[in-house]
Phi, psi and omega in degrees: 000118192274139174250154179227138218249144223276157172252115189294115161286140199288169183289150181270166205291343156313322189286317209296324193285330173330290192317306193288314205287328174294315179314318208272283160021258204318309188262018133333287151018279202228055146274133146231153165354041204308070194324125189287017190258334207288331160298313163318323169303298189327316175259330182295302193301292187313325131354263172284007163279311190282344168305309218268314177287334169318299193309314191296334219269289160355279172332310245225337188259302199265325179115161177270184199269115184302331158278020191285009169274348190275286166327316156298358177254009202221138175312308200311293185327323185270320174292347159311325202273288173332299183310288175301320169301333212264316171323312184324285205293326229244326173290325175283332166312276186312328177262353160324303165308282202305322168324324202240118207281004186272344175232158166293142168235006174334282226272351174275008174260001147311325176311322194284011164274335188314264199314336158290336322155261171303352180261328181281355176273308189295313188288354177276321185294328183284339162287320206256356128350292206268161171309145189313298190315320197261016220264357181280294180305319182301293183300356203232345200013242176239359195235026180288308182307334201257346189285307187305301156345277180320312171299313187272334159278321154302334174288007182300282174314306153293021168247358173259324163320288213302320166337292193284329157270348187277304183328325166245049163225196159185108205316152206254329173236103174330293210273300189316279167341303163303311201306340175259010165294303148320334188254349167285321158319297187271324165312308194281307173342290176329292177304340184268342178287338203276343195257007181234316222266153196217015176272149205241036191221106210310279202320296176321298195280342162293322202242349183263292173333285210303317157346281182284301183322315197295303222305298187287010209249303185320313185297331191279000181286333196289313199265350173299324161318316187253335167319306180284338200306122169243000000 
């Protein structure tokens, strides 16, 4: 006498559309809002954490500027300052956009020529100003070898920070997306090198700051594919 081992009969097609519509309920369910700032948050902290540690590592290696209540009174300092923050900020601005693959960012990374823009106008005048004999010592000033350097190694911390926020977003050009990742990086780096650093001059800071800020925008194009990957 043969037995036959009993069979579960499928669900009927009324039931499984029951079953789906209550799943999509539930988790329909524990959707919440998304605040249109959040990315922009996302990036804004990691930012200003990494910045903040640029400074202490600045502080803590090289020393702050032994003048710096004299050195806060003189313009050239503050356009250093200027200069590297408005990249900064003006880069975070751009990935903020790049972050998000549904919008265009063409015209804020256009933005990051101003202040580049404006360092390169102050410094054709400080050129075309000083005596011929002097116009090399403007450019080269006693840190050109070592300034660039210094900017890429203070740039570590928001360049590792800013990593750790794109990784869980998601940028639509990849290579694009580090490099400005890298000059936010290499920017923010700067400003905390500028608070040590006592060369005083448009020609410089146009042309060694600027170096080193390309120098990391370069590493980060390089290195996003496998940084970036999500």
């Amino acid at each position: 006498m043969s037995s036959r081992s009993p069979t579960r009969s499928a669900p009927a097609p009324s039931q499984a559309l029951q079953a789906t519509d209550s799943l999509i309920e539930r988790l329909a369910a524990r959707l919440e809002p998304i605040s249109r700032h959040a990315v922009a948050r996302r990036l804004v902290v990691p930012a200003a954490a990494g910045i903040l540690v640029s400074v202490i590592l600045v502080g803590s290696t090289l020393g702050f500027r032994p003048d710096m209540s004299r050195a806060l009174g003189t313009a050239m300092f503050w356009t250093k300052l200027g200069y590297t923050l408005a990249l900064g900020a003006l880069a975070v601005w751009a990935l903020e956009r790049l972050s998000r693959p549904e919008t265009p960012a063409r015209e804020r990374v256009l933005w990051l020529l101003a202040p580049v823009a404006f360092v390169l106008l102050i410094c054709g005048v400080q050129l075309a100003l000083a005596p011929g004999e002097d116009r090399v010592a403007l450019v080269m000033g006693s840190t050109a070898a070592l300034c660039p350097w210094r900017i890429l190694v203070f740039s570590a911390p928001p360049f590792i920070a800013l990593t750790w926020a794109i990784r869980g977003l998601a940028p639509r050009s990849i290579r694009l997306a580090g490099a400005i990742l890298g000059l936010c990086a290499g920017a923010l780096g700067a400003a905390a090198y500028a608070l040590a650093c006592t060369e005083a001059t448009a020609p410089f800071l146009a042309t060694w700051y600027s170096l080193g800020i390309v120098g990391v925008a370069v590493v980060g194009s390089l290195t996003a594919p496998w940084s970036l990957r999500w």
